[in-house]
N, CA and C atoms as a LAMMPS dump frame, in Angstrom:
ITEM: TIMESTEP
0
ITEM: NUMBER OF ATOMS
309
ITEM: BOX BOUNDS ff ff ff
-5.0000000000000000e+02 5.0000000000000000e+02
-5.0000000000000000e+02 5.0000000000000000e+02
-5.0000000000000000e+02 5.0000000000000000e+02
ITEM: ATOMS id mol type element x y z
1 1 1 N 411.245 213.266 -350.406
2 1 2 C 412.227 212.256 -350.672
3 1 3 C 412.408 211.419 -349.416
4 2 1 N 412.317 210.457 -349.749
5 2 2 C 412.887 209.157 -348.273
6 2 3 C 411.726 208.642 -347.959
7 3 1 N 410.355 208.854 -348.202
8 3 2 C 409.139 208.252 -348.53
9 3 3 C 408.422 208.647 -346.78
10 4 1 N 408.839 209.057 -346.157
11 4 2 C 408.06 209.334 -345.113
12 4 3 C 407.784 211.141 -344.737
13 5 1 N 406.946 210.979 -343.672
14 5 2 C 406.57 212.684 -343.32
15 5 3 C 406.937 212.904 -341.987
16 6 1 N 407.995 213.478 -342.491
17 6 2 C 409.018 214.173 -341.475
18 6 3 C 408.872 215.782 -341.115
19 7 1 N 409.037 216.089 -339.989
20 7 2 C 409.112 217.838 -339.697
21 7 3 C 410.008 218.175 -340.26
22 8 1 N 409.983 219.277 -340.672
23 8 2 C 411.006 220.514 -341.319
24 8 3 C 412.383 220.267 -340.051
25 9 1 N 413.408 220.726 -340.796
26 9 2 C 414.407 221.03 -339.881
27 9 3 C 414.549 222.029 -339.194
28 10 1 N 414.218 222.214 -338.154
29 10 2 C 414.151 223.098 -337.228
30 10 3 C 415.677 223.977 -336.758
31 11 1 N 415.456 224.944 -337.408
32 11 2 C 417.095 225.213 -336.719
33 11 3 C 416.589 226.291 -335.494
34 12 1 N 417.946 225.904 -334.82
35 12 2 C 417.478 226.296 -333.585
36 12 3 C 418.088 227.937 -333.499
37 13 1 N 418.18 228.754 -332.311
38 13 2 C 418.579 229.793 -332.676
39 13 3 C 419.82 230.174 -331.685
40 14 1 N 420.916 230.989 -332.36
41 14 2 C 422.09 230.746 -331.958
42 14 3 C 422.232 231.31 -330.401
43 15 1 N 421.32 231.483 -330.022
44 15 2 C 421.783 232.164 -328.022
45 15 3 C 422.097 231.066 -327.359
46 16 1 N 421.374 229.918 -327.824
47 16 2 C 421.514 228.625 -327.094
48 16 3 C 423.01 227.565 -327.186
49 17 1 N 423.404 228.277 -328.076
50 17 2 C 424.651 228.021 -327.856
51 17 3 C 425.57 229.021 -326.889
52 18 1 N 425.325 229.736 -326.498
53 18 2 C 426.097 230.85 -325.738
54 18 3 C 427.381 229.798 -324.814
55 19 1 N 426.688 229.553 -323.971
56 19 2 C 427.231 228.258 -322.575
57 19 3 C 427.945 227.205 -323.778
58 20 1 N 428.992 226.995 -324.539
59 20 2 C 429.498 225.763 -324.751
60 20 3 C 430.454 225.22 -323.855
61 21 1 N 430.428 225.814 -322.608
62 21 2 C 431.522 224.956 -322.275
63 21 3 C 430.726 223.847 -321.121
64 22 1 N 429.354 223.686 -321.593
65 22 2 C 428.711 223.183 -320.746
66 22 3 C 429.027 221.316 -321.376
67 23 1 N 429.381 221.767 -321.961
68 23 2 C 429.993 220.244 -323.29
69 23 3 C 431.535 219.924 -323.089
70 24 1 N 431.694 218.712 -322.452
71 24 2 C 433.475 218.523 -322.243
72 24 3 C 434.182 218.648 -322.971
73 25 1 N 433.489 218.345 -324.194
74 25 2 C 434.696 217.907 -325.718
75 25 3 C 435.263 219.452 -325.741
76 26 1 N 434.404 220.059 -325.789
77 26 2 C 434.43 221.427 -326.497
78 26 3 C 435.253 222.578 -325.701
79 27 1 N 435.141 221.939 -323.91
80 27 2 C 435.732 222.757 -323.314
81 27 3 C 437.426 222.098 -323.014
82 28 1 N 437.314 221.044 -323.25
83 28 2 C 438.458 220.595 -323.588
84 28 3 C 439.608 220.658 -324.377
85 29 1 N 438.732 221.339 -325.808
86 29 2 C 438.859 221.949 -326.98
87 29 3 C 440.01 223.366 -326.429
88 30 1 N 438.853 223.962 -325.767
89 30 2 C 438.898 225.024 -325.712
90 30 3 C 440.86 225.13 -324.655
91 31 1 N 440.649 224.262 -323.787
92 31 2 C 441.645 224.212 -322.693
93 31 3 C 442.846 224.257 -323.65
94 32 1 N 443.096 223.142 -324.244
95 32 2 C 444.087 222.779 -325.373
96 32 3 C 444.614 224.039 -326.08
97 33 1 N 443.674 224.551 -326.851
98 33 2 C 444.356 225.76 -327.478
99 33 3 C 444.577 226.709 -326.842
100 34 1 N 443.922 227.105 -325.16
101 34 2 C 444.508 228.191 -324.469
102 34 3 C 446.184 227.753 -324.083
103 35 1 N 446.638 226.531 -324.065
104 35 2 C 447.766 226.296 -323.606
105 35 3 C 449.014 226.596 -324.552
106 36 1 N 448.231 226.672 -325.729
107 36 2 C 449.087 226.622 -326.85
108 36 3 C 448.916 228.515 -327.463
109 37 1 N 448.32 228.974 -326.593
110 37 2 C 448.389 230.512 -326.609
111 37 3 C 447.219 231.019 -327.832
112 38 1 N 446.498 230.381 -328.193
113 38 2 C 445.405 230.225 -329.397
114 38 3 C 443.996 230.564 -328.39
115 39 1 N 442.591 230.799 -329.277
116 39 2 C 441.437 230.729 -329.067
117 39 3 C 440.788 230.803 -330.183
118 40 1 N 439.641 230.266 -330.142
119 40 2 C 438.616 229.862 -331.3
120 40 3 C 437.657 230.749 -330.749
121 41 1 N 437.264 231.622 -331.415
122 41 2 C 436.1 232.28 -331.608
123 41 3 C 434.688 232.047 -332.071
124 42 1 N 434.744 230.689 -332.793
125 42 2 C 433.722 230.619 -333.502
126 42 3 C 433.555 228.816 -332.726
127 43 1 N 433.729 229.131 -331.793
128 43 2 C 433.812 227.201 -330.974
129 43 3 C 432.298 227.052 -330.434
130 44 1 N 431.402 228.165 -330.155
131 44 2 C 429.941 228.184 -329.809
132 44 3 C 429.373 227.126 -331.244
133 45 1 N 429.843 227.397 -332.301
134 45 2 C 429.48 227.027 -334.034
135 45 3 C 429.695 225.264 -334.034
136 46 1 N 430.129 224.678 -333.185
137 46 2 C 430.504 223.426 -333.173
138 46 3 C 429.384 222.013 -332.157
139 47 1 N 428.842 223.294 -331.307
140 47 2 C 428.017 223.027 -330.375
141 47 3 C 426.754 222.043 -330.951
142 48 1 N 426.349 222.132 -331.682
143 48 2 C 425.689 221.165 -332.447
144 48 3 C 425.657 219.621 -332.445
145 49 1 N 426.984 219.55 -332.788
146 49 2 C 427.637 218.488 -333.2
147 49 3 C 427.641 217.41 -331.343
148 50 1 N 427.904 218.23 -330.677
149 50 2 C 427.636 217.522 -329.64
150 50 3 C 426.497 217.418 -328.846
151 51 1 N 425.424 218.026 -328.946
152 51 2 C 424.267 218.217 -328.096
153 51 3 C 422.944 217.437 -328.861
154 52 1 N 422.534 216.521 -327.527
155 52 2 C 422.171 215.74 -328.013
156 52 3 C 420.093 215.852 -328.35
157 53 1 N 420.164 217.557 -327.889
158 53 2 C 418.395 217.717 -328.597
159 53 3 C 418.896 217.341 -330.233
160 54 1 N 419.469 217.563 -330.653
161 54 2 C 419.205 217.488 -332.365
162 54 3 C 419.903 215.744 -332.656
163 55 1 N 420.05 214.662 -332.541
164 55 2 C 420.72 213.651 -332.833
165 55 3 C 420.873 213.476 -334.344
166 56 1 N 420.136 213.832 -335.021
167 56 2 C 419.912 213.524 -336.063
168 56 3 C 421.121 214.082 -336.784
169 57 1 N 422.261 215.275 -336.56
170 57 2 C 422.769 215.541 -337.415
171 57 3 C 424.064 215.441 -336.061
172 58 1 N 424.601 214.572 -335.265
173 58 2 C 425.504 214.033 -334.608
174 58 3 C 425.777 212.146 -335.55
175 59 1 N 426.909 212.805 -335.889
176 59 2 C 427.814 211.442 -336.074
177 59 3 C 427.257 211.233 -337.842
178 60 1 N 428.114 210.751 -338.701
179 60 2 C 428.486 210.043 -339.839
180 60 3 C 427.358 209.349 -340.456
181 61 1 N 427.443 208.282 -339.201
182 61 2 C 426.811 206.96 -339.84
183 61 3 C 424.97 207.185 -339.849
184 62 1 N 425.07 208.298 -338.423
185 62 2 C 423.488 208.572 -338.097
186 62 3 C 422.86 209.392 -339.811
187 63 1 N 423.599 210.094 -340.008
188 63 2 C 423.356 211.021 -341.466
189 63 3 C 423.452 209.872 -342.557
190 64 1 N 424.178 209.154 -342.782
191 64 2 C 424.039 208.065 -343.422
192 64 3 C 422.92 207.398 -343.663
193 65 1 N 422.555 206.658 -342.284
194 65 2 C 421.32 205.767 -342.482
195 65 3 C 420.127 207.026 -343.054
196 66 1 N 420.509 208.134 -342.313
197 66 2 C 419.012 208.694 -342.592
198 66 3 C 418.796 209.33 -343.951
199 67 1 N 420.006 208.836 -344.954
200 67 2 C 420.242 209.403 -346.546
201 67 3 C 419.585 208.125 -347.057
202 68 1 N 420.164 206.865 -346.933
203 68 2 C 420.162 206.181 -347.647
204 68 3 C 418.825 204.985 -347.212
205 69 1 N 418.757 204.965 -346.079
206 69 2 C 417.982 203.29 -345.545
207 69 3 C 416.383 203.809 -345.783
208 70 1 N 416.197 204.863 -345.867
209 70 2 C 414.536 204.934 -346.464
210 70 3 C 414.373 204.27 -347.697
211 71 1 N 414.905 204.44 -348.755
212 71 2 C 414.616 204.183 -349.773
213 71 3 C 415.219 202.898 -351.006
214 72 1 N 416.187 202.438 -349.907
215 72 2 C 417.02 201.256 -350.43
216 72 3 C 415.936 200.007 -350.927
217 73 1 N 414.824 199.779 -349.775
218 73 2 C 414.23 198.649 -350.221
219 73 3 C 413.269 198.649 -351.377
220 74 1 N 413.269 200.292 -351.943
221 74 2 C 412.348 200.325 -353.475
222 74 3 C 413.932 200.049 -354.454
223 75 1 N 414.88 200.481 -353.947
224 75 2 C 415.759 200.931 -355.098
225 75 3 C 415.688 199.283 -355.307
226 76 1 N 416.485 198.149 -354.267
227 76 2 C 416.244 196.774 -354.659
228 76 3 C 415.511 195.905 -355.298
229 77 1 N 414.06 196.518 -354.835
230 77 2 C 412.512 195.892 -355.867
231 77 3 C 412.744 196.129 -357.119
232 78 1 N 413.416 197.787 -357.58
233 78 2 C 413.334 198.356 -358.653
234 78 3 C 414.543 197.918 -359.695
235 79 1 N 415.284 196.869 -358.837
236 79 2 C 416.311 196.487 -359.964
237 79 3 C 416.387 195.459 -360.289
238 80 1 N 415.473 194.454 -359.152
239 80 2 C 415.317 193.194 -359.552
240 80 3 C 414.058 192.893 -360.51
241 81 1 N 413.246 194.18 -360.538
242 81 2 C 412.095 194.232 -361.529
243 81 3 C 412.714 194.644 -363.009
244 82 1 N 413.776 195.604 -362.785
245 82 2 C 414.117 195.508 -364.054
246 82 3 C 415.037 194.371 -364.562
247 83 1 N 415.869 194.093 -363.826
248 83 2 C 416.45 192.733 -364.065
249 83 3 C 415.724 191.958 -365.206
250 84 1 N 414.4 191.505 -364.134
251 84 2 C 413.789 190.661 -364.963
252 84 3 C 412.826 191.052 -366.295
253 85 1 N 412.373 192.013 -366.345
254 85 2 C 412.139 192.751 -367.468
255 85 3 C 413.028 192.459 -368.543
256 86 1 N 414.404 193.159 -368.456
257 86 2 C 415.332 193.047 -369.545
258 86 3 C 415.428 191.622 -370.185
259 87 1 N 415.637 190.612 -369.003
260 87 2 C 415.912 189.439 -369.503
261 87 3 C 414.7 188.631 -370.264
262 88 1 N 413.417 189.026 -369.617
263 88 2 C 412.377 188.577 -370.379
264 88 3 C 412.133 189.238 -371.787
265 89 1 N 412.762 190.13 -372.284
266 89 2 C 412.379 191.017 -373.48
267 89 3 C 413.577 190.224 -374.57
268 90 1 N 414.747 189.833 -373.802
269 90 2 C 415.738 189.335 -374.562
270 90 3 C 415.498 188.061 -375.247
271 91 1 N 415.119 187.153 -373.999
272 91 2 C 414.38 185.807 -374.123
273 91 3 C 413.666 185.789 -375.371
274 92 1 N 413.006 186.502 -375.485
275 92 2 C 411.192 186.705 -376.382
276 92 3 C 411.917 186.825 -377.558
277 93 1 N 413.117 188.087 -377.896
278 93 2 C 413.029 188.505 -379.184
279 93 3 C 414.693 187.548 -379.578
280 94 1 N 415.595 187.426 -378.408
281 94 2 C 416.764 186.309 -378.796
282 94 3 C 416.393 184.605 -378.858
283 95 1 N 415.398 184.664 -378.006
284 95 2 C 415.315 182.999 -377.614
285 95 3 C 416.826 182.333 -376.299
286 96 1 N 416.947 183.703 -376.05
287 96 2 C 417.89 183.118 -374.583
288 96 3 C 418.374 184.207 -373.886
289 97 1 N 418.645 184.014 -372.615
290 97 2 C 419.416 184.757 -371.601
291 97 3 C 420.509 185.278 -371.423
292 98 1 N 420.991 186.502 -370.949
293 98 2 C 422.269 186.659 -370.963
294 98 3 C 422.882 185.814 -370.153
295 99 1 N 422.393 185.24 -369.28
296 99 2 C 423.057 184.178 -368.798
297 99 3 C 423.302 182.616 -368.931
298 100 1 N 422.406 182.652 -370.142
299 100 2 C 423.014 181.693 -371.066
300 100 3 C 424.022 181.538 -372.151
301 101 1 N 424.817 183.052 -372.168
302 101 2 C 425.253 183.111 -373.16
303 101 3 C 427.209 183.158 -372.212
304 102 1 N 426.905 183.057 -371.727
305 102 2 C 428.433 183.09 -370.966
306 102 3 C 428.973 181.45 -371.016
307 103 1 N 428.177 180.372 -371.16
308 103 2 C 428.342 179.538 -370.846
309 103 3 C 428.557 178.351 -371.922
């Protein structure tokens, strides 16, 4: 799906997260809830999200484009082909357009 040949998703393996506080957000994270008498246990699990070997699954919009912008410019061909399909079949067997008929 998405029309190109891409590597498998590589997941990486969890030791490499050990060190998160090598990441500001996270140790920042971390500062915050020690003040407030809290700790997150599972804050190594977030490490992802900020490190930038994997980009591909950092930020919204990056997951976005990489859902949708492969395949947008067939989905467009594919509707302006049917577009005109429909309207030519209407033409043939009505003798006019739906967009002649609004008017």
């Amino acid at each position: 799906m998405g029309g190109g040949h891409h590597e498998p998703f590589k997941i990486p393996n969890y030791s490499i997260y050990s060190n998160y506080r090598d990441f500001p957000q996270l140790a920042q994270h971390e500062k915050r809830l020690a003040q407030i008498g809290l700790k997150d246990p599972w804050i190594r699990n977030y490490v992802y999200l900020y490190d930038r070997k994997y980009p591909h699954v950092v930020g919204q919009w990056a997951h976005f484009k990489k859902l949708i912008l492969p395949g947008w410019k067939a989905g467009v061909a594919f509707t302006a082909a049917l577009i005109l399909v429909e309207e030519a079949y209407q033409y043939k067997t009505h003798g006019t357009t739906s967009w002649d008929a609004h008017h």
